[in-house]
C-alpha positions in Angstrom: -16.6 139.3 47.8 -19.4 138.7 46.3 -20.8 137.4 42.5 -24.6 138.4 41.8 -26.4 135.8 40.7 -30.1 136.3 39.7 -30.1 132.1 40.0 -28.7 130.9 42.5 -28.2 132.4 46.2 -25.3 134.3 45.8 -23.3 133.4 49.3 -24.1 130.0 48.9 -22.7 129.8 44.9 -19.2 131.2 46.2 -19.0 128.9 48.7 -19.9 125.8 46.9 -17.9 126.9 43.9 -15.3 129.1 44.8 -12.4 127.1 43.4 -14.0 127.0 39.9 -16.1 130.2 40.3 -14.6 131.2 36.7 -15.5 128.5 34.7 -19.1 128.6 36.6 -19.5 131.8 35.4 -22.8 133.1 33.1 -23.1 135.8 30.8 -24.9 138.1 32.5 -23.4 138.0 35.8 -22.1 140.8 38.0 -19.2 140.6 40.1 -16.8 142.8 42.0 -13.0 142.7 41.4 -10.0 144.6 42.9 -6.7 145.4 41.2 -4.0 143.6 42.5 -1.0 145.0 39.4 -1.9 147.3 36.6 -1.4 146.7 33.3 2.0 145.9 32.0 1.9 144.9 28.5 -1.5 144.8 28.1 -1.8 142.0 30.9 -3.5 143.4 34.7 -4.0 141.1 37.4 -7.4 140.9 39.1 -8.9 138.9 42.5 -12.2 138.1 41.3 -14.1 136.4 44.0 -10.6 135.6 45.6 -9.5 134.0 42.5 -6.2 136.0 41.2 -6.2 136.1 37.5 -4.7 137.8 34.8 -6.4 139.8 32.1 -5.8 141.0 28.8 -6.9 145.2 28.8 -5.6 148.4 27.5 -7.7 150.2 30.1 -5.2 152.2 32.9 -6.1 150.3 36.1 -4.4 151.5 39.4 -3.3 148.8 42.6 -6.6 148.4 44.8 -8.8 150.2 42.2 -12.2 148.3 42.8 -14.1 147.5 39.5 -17.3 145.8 38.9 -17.7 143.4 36.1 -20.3 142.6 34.0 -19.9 138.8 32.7 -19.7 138.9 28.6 -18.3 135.4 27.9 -17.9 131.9 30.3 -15.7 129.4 29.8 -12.1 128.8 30.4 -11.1 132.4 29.4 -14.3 134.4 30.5 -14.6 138.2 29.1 -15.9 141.1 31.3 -17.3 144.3 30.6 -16.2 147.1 32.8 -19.8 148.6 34.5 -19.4 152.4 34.5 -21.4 154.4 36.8 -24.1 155.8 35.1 -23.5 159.6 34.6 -25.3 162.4 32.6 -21.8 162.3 30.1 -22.2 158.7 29.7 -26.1 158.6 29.6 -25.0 161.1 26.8 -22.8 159.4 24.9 -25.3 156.2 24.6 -27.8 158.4 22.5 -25.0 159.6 20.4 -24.4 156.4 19.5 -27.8 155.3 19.1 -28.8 157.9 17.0 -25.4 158.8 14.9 -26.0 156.1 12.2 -29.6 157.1 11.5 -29.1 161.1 11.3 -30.3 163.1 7.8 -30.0 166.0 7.1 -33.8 168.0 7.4 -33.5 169.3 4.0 -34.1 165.3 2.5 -37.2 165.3 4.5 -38.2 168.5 3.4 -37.2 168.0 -0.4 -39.5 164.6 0.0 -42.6 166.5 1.1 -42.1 169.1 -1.7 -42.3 165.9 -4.1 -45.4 164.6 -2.7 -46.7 167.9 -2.7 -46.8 167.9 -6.9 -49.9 169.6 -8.0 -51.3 165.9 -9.9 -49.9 162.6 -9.7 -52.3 161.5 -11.9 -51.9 163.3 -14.4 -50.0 163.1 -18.1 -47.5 160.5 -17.9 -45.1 163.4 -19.4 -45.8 165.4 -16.7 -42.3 166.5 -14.4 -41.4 167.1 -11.0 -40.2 170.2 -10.1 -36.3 170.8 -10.5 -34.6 169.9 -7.4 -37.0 167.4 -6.2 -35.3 164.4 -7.6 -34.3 162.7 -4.6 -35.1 159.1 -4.0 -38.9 160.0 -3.2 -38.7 162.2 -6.2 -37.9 159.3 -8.8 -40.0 156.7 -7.2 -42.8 159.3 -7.9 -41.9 160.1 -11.5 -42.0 156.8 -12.3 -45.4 156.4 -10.4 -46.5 159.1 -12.2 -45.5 157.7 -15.5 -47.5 154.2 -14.1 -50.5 156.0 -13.0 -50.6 157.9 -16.0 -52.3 154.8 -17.8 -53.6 153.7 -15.0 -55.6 155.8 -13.5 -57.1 159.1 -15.2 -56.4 162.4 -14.2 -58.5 164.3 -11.9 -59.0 167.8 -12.0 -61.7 168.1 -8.6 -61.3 166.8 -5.2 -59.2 167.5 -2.8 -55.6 169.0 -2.7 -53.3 167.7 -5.0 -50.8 166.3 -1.8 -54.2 164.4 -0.2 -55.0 163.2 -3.5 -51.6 162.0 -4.5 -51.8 160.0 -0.9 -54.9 158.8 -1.3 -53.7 157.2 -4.7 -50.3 156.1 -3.4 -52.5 154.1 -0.3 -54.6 152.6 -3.3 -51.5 151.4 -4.9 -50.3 150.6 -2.1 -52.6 147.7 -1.8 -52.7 146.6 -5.2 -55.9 148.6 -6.2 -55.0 150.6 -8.9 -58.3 151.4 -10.3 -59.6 152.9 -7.3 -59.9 156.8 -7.6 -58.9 160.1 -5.5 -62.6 160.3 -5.0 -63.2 156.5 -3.7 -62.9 157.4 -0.4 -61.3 154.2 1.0 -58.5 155.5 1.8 -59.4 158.8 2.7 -59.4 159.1 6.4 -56.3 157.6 7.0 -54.3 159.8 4.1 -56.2 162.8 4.9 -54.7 162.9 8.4 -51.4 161.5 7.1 -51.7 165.0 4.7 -52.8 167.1 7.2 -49.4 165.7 9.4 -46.9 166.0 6.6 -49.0 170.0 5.8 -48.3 170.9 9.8 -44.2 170.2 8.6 -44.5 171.7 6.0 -46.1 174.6 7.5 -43.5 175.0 10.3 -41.0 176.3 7.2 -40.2 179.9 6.6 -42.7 181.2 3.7 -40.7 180.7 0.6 -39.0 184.1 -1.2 -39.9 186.0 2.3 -37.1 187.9 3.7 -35.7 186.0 7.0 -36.2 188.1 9.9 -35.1 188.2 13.8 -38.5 187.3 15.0 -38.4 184.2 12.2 -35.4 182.4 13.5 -36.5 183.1 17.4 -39.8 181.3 16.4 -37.8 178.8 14.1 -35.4 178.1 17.2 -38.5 177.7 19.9 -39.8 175.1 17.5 -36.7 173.3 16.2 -37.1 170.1 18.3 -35.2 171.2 21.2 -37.6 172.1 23.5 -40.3 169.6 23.3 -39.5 167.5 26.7 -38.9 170.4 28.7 -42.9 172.2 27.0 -44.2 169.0 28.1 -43.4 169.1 31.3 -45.0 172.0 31.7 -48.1 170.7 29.9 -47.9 172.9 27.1 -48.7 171.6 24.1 -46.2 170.4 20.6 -48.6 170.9 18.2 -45.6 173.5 16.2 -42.9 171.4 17.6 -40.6 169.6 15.3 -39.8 167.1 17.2 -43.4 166.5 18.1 -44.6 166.4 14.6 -41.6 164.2 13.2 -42.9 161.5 16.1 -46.4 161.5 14.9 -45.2 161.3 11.2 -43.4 157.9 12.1 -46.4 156.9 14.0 -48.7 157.6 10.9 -46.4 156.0 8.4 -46.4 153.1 10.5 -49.2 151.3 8.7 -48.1 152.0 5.6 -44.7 150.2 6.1 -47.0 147.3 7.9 -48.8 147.0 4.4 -46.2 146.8 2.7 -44.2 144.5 3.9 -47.5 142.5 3.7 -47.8 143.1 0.5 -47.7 139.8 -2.3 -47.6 141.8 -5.1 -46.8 138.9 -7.4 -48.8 139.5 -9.9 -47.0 140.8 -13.2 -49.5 143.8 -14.2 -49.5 147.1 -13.9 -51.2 146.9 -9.9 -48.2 145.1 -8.6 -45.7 147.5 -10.5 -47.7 150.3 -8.5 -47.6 148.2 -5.5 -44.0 148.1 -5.2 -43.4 151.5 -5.7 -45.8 152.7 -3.6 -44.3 150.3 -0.9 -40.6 151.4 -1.7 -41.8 155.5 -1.5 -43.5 155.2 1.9 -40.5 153.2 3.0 -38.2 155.6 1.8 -39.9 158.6 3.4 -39.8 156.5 7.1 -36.7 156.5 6.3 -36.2 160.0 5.8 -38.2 161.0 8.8 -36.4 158.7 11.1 -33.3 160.2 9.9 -34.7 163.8 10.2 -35.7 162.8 14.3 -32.5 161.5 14.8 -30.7 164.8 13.5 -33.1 166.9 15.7 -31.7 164.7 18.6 -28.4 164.9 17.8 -28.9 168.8 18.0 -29.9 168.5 21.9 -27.1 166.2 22.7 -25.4 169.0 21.4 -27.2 172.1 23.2 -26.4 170.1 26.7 -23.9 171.9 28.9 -20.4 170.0 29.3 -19.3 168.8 32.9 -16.5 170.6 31.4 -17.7 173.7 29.5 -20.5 174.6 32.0 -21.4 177.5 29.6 -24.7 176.6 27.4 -24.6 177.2 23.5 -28.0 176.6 21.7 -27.4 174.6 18.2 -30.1 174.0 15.6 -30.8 173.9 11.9 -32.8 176.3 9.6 -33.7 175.2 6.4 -34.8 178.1 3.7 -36.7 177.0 1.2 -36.8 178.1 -2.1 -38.2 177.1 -5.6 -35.6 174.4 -6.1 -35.6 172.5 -2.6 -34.5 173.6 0.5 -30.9 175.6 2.1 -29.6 174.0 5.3 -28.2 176.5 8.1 -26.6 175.6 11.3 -26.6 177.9 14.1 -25.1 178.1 17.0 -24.8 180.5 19.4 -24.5 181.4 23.1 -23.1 183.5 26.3 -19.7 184.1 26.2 -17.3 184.9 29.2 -17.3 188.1 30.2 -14.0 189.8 30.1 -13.0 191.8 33.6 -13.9 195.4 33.8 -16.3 195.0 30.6 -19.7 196.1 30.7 -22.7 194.4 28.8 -23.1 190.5 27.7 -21.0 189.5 25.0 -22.6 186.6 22.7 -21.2 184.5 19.6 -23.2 182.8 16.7 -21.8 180.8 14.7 -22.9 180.1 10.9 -22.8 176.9 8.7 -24.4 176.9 5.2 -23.2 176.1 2.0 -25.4 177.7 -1.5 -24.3 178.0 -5.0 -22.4 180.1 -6.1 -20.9 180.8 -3.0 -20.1 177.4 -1.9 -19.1 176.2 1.9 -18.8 179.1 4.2 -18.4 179.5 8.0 -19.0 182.7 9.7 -19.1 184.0 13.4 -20.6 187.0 14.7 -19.7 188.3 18.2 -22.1 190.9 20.0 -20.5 192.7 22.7 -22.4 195.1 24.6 -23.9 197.3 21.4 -21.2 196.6 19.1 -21.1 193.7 16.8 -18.3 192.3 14.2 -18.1 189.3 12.5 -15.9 187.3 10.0 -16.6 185.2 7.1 -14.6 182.3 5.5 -15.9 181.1 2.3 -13.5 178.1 0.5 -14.1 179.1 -2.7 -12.4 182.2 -3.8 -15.4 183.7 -5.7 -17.6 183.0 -2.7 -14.9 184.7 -0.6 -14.8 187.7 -3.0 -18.3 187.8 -3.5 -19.5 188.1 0.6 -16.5 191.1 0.8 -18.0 192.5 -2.1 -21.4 192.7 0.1 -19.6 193.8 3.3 -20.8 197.4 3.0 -24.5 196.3 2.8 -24.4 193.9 6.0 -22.7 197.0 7.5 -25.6 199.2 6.6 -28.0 196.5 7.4 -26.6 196.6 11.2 -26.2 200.4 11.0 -30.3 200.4 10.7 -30.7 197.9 13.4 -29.4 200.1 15.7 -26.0 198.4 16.5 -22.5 200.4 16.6 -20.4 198.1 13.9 -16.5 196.3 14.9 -14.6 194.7 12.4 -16.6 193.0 9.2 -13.8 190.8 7.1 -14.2 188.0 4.9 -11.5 185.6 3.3 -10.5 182.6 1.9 -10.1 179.0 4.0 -11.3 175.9 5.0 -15.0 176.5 6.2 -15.7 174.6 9.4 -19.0 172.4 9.5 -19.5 172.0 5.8 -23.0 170.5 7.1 -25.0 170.3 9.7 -22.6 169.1 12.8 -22.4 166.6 15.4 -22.0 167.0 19.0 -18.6 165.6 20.4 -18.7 162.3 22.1 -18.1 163.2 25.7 -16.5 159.4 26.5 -15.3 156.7 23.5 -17.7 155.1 21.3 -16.2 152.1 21.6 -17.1 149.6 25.0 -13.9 148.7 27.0 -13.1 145.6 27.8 -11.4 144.0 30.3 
C-alpha cells in the first residue's frame, strides 16, 4: 500500500504516519484502497493504507475490488474521488460537459452577422433593421443607430457598409465618437475583423437558391467536423467552420479587452456609444463561443459508440432567407445490412422546424435503389400540408433516378425540435466515495 505524495517520500510518510495517515491526508493526494464489504445502506468499508474505514457511497463496489482515490477533503472525515481510467467514453463525456452550457444554436450567430451587415449604420436615426434581425445584436444596433444618427453623419462613399459599420462600432468603442468611417484608425484591425465575419458569411448557401446534393455534401465537408482530422493532413481550414469560428473569437478578443477597459464615465453621447459598442461586441463573443461550442457538440456526436460501433454523421444546415436564417439537423449514416440483401442501405434523419409548418421530424431510408421516407409534423396543418406535397417529393425522386417505397406523413410528436445533443456516454455528475 502505498499513498502518493508529491511532498513527502511516500514509504517514509506511511511509515512515520500510518496510525493517523487519514487525518494527515492533503487534497490532492492519490492513494490506493481495496474493498473489504460493499455497500449496505449507503455505507462500504475500505482499507486505505491498512486503515479499515467506512464510507458513505452510492457507488456498487464489489469485495477485493481495488480503487484508487483521489483526496478531495482532509480532516477527520476526509472525502475521495473515485479516479476512473481515462477512456475515449469518458475523455468524451468531459467535453460534453464542458461545452453543454455554452452551446447556441448557429442561426443566432448568423442572424447577428446579418445585423451588422445593414447597408448604413450611420445613417437616419429612423432608419430600421431588417425584419427578423432583432436579436440582442440587433437592438443594441438600432439603438446605436439611433445614437450615431446625431452623432456622426452619414456616409454615402467608403468602404462596404459591414466594414464601415465596424469601423464606427471600434470608434465608439473607445469613446471617439466623432471619428469617421474614413479616419482610418481603426481600419486595419475592422477590415480584417470584416473580412473574418464576410468568410462566415460566405460559407452559407446563397439566399433564394434551390438546395442541391452537391450543396449539402459541400455544407457537411465544411460544417466543423472535419477540421482536426484536414489538419493533420496539412490541408488547409480556410472554408472550415470550425476554423473560422476560432479566428473570429481570436479577433474579437481585443475588442472585449477594450472594453472591459473602458471608463466610459462621462455622461455624453461618447460614453452612451461606448457602452453599447462594448455590450454588442460582447454579445457577438458570446454568440460565437456559443456557435463553436454547438459545432463541438456535433463531433461528440459523430463519434462511434464503444457500443454502437456503426458511425452516423450529425451536423446543422442553416438556410437563409430574407428574414434570418432556418436551422436543419441532419443526420445520417450506414445501416445494417439485412441477410440475403443486396446493396447498402442508409438512413437520414431530419430536424427543422419553419412557419407554417411548424416542428417536424422526418427519416429517409435508401436501400439499394429504392428510397421511402416518413414525415411527422406536430401541427395538424403542417402534417396536412407535407401529405399534400407527397406527389411532388415523389416526382422529385422519380427524376433523380431512384425507384420510390413508401412516402407517408402524419401527425405526432416531432423528435429534436432543435438542433440535438449527443448522449452522455457515462453520468454528468462526479461520484463520490
Amino acid at each position: 500500500m502505498q499513498i502518493t505524495d508529491p511532498i513527502s517520500n511516500p514509504r517514509l510518510f506511511i511509515e512515520q504516519t500510518r496510525a493517523n495517515a487519514l487525518q494527515q491526508l492533503r487534497p490532492g493526494q492519490v492513494v490506493q484502497a481495496v474493498v473489504e464489504a460493499p455497500a449496505s445502506k449507503g455505507i462500504a468499508q475500505l482499507n486505505v493504507g491498512g486503515v479499515s474505514v467506512p464510507v458513505k457511497t452510492g457507488i456498487q463496489l464489489a469485495t477485493g475490488q481495488q480503487l484508487t482515490l483521489d483526496v478531495v477533503k482532509s480532516g477527520n472525515m476526509p472525502e475521495f474521488q473515485v479516479v476512473r481510467e481515462a477512456t475515449a467514453a469518458s475523455t468524451r463525456a468531459l467535453a460534453l460537459k464542458d461545452v453543454l452550457p455554452k452551446q447556441l444554436p448557429l442561426n443566432q450567430l448568423l442572424d447577428s452577422l446579418k445585423a451588422l451587415s445593414t447597408p448604413s449604420l450611420s445613417g437616419s436615426a429612423n432608419g430600421g433593421l431588417p425584419a427578423g434581425t432583432q436579436n440582442a445584436v440587433g437592438k443594441l444596433f438600432q439603438q446605436l443607430l439611433q445614437l450615431t444618427g446625431q452623432a456622426l453623419p452619414g456616409q454615402s462613399n467608403g468602404p462596404n457598409g459591414l466594414e464601415r459599420n465596424l469601423q464606427l462600432l471600434a470608434s465608439a468603442l473607445q469613446g471617439e465618437p466623432g471619428l469617421t468611417a474614413q479616419s482610418g484608425r481603426n481600419s486595419g484591425s475592422t477590415n480584417e475583423l470584416a473580412r473574418q465575419l464576410s468568410q462566415l458569411i460566405n460559407q452559407l448557401l446563397p439566399t433564394g437558391q434551390p438546395v442541391t446534393g452537391s450543396a449539402i455534401r459541400q455544407a457537411f465537408l465544411q460544417s466543423g467536423l472535419f477540421m482536426e482530422p484536414h489538419l493533420l493532413k496539412g490541408l488547409e481550414a480556410q472554408q472550415d467552420m470550425k476554423g473560422n469560428l476560432l479566428k473570429l473569437l481570436e479577433m474579437l478578443q481585443p475588442m472585449l479587452q477594450m472594453g472591459a477597459n473602458s471608463a466610459a464615465i462621462r455622461g455624453d453621447a461618447g460614453a452612451a456609444l461606448q457602452l453599447l459598442a462594448a455590450k454588442l461586441f460582447a454579445e457577438l463573443h458570446q454568440k460565437a463561443e456559443g456557435a463553436l461550442a454547438r459545432v463541438q457538440l456535433h463531433q461528440l456526436a459523430s463519434m462511434p459508440d464503444e457500443n454502437n460501433p456503426r458511425q452516423f454523421w450529425q451536423f446543422e444546415l442553416p438556410i437563409p432567407h430574407p428574414d434570418g436564417h432556418d436551422e436543419f439537423l441532419i443526420q445520417f449514416g450506414r445501416e445494417a445490412k439485412p441477410a440475403g440483401q443486396e446493396g447498402d442501405r442508409w438512413s437520414v434523419t431530419l430536424n427543422f422546424n419553419i412557419e407554417p409548418t411548424g416542428p417536424v421530424s422526418a427519416r429517409l431510408s435508401l436501400s439499394g435503389e429504392e428510397i421511402s421516407s416518413h414525415f411527422i409534423a406536430e401541427q395538424p396543418e403542417g402534417a396536412n400540408r407535407i401529405e399534400q406535397l407527397l406527389p411532388t417529393l415523389r416526382e422529385a425522386f422519380i427524376k433523380a433516378g431512384l425507384q420510390v417505397g413508401k412516402l407517408s406523413a402524419g401527425q405526432g410528436v416531432a423528435t429534436n425540435k432543435r438542433a440535438d445533443q449527443p448522449p452522455s456516454p457515462l453520468p454528468l455528475l462526479d461520484e463520490r466515495a
